[in-house]
C-alpha positions, -999 to +999 in steps of 0.1 A: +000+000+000+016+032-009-009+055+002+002+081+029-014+113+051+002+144+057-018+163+088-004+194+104-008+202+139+001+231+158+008+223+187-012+237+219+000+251+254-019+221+271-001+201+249+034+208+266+048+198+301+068+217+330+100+216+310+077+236+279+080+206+256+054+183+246+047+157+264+053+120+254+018+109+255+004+134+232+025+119+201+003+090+203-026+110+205-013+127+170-007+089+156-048+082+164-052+115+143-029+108+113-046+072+114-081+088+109-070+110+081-048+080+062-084+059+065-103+092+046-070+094+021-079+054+014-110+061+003-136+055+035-142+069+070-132+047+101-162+060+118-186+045+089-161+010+092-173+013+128-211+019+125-221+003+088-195-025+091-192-034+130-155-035+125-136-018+152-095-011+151-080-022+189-047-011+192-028-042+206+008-026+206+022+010+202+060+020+195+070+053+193+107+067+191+113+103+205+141+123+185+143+158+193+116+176+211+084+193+198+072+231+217+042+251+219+031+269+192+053+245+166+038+234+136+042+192+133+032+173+104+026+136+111+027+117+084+009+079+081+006+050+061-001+010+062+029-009+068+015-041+068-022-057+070-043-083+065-074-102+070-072-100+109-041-076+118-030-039+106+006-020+113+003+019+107+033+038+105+041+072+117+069+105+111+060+135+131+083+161+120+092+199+125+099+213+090+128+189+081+134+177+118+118+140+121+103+143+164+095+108+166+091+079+147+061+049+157+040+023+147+006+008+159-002-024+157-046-034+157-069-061+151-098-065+140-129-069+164-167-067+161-188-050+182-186-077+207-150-069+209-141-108+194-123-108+172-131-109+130-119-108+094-116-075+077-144-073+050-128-074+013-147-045+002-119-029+024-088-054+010-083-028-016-076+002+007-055-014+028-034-030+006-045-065+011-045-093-019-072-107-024-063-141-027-087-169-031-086-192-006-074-230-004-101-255-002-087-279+029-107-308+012-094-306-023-067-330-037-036-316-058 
């Protein structure tokens, strides 16, 4: 999948801690907002996956590597894009940057659940957009 998401921020005074940088926690809260504009650059809204489809994104793992700090009143773009998915698991990728200066680097790591938070398959109507083949699958009872 090659598709990406460019979403500038600027960042807030709440956003920033004692030291007048911001703090960690709000990088993954910039992630969750790059993720939502990548899914509206791929061609659907994860708010109608959620209500039309019963499909639900749970984060299971989050990585993100600080660089050099962000401060109020900065303007960051966080960039996004699939790094991997398929039927049952999706890896975004993230850059938040400063004009040329990468801030942090991350990934987040979700399956797929329904609304009764078990897990389930992604539907192929969204294969497309998230990169995913849409391979036929082998019948277990066929011979050669």
């Amino acid at each position: 999948m090659s598709t990406t998401s460019e979403t500038r921020i600027r960042v807030r005074y709440a956003e920033t801690d004692q030291m007048g940088v911001v703090y960690y926690a709000n990088y993954i809260v910039w992630m969750e907002v790059g993720r939502v504009e990548l899914c509206r650059a791929c061609g659907f809204r994860y708010r109608d996956m959620e209500e039309q489809d019963g499909v639900l994104l749970a984060v299971a793992e989050t990585n993100c590597r600080y660089l050099s700090p962000a401060r109020f009143d900065d303007e960051v773009t966080v960039k996004a894009w699939i790094e991997k998915a398929d039927r049952r698991m999706v890896t975004f990728g993230y850059e938040m940057r400063k004009d040329e200066t990468v801030l942090a680097t991350g990934y987040t790591k979700h399956i797929f659940l329904n609304r009764d938070f078990r897990q389930t398959r992604l539907p192929e109507k969204y294969f497309d957009m998230f990169g995913i083949q849409n391979r036929p699958r082998m019948d277990t009872d066929s011979h050669g």
